[in-house]
N, C-alpha and C positions, 0 to 999 in steps of 0.2 A: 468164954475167951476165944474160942474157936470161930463161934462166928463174927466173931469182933474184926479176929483176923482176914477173915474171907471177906468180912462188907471192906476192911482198906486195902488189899489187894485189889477186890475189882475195881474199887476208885481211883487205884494209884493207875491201872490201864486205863481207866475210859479217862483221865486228864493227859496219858501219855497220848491216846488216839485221839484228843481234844489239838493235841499240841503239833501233833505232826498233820492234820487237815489245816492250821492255821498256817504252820510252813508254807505246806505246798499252795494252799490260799496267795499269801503271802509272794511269793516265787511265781506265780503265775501272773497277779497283779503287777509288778515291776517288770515281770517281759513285756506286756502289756503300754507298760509307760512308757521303755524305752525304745519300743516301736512305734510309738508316736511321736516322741522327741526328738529321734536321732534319724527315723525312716527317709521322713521327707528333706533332711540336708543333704545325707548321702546319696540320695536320689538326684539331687541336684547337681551333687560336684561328680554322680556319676555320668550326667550329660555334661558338663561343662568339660573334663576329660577326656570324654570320647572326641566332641568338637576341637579341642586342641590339638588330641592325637592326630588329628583327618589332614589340619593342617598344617601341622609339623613334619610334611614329607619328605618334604628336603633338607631336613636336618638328622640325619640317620639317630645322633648322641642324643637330641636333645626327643625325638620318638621314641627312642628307649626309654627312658627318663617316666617318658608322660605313661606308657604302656606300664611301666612297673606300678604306677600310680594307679593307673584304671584298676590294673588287677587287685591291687591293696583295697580300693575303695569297695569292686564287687564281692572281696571277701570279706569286708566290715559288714556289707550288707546284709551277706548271706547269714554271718554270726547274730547282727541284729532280728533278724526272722525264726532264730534257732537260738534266742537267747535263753530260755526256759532251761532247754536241753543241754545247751556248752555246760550252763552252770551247774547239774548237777555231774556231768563227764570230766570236770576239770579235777585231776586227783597230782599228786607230787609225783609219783614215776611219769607220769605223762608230761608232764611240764618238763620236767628235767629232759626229760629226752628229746620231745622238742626245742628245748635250750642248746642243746647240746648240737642238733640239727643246724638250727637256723644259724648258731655259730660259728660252727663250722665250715659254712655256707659264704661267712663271710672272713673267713681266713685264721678265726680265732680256733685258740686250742682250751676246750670244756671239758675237764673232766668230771664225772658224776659220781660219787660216794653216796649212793645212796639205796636201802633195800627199807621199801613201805609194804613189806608181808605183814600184814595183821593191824597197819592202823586203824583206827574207825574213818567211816567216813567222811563224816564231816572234818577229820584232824588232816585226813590227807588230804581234803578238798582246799582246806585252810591252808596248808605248807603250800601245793602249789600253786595259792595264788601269791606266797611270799615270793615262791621262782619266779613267775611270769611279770608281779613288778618289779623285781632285783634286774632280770635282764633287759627289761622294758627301759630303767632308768639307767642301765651301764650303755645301751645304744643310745639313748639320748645325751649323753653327760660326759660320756669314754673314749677316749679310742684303747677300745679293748682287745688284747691280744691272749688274755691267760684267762680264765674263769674257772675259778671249782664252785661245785655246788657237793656238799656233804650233808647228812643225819648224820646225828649221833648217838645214840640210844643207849648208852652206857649207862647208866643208875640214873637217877633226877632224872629231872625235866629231858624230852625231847628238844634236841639242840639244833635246828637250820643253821647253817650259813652260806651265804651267796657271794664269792668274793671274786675281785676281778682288777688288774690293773686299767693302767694309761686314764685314771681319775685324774683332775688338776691336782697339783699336790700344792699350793698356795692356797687355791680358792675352790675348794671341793666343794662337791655339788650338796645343795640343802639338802639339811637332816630332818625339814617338813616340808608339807605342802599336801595338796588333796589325795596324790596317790599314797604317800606314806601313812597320812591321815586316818584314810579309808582302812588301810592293811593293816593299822593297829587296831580301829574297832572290830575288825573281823577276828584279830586274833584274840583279841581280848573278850570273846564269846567264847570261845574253847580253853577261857580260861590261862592265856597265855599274854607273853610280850613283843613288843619289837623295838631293837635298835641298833644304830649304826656305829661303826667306825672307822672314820677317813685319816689318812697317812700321808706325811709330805711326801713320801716315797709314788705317791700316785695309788695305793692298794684302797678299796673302799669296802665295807665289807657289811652285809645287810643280816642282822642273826634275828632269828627269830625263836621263844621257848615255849613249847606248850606242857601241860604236865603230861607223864606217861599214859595215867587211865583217865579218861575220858567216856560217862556215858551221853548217851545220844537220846 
């Protein structure tokens, strides 16, 4: 019985170190792809920028403009070349706090409820990519002036929520498309949910649940 036990131990390891070489397999290959997909456009609309900027001199507004662009575009790129690495660095305190940064930034008030002491890592790598398109679609979709982003860790489930006024409150913005899409198959790996709730009041509100134990 003993060694029964010991031969499915070792095998329950060498299919976990089976699983985690396919990951990172995996995660290498899609850096991979999307440096070949997305390298040579942004390359492109990074000369096409520069050339605008050169001769926009005499438009002090409309120089600024294009210079915030350039900059945007040379940091898509740089992230395209580092995309291996963002992806495994992306966890929920870090998003949040650059949520909270960028919003800041631009006059909104963010506050953050959130302590990710002891998530695993793929759960917090997963919440913060629920932050990053929660705030990704409130600048697209908002004029946003208020944002909480909270955990909640009380009993059940792990609870996100990303909320944020100055949504339409008539025609509030889709509850699909490829970025919601995509952020419910991801969470729905770790075993979780995602979904919305928009108010005529203008509040939209992005919740996401995963369960508490999670292994990896």
């Amino acid at each position: 019985m003993l060694c029964v036990t010991v031969v499915l131990l070792l095998r329950i390891r060498r299919l976990r170190a089976e699983k985690e070489r396919a990951v990172v397999q995996a995660h290498e290959e899609f850096a991979r792809d999307v440096h070949d997909l997305v390298g040579h456009w942004l390359w492109l609309a990074s000369i096409k920028s520069e050339l605008a900027y050169r001769r926009a001199a005499g438009d002090a507004r409309l120089r600024g403009d294009l210079g915030e662009a350039l900059q945007a575009v040379r940091h898509a790129a740089h992230a395209v070349r580092n995309v291996s690495t963002i992806h495994r660095q992306v966890s929920l305190q870090g998003e949040s706090t650059r949520a909270q940064t960028l919003l800041a930034g631009l006059g909104a008030d963010c506050s953050v409820r959130v302590d990710a002491t002891g998530l695993p890592r793929e759960v917090s790598a997963t919440l913060g990519a629920v932050v990053r398109e929660g705030v990704t679609n409130m600048m697209r979709h908002s004029t946003v002036r208020t944002c909480v982003i909270e955990l909640d860790a009380r009993g059940g489930p792990l609870r996100l929520t990303v909320t944020n006024d100055g949504a339409p409150g008539r025609n509030p913005r889709p509850a699909s498309g490829d970025g919601l899409g995509n952020l419910r198959d991801r969470v729905a790996r770790v075993g979780g949910t995602v979904r919305v709730i928009t108010g005529e009041d203008g509040w939209f509100t992005l919740i996401a649940e995963v369960p508490q134990k999670f292994s990896e």
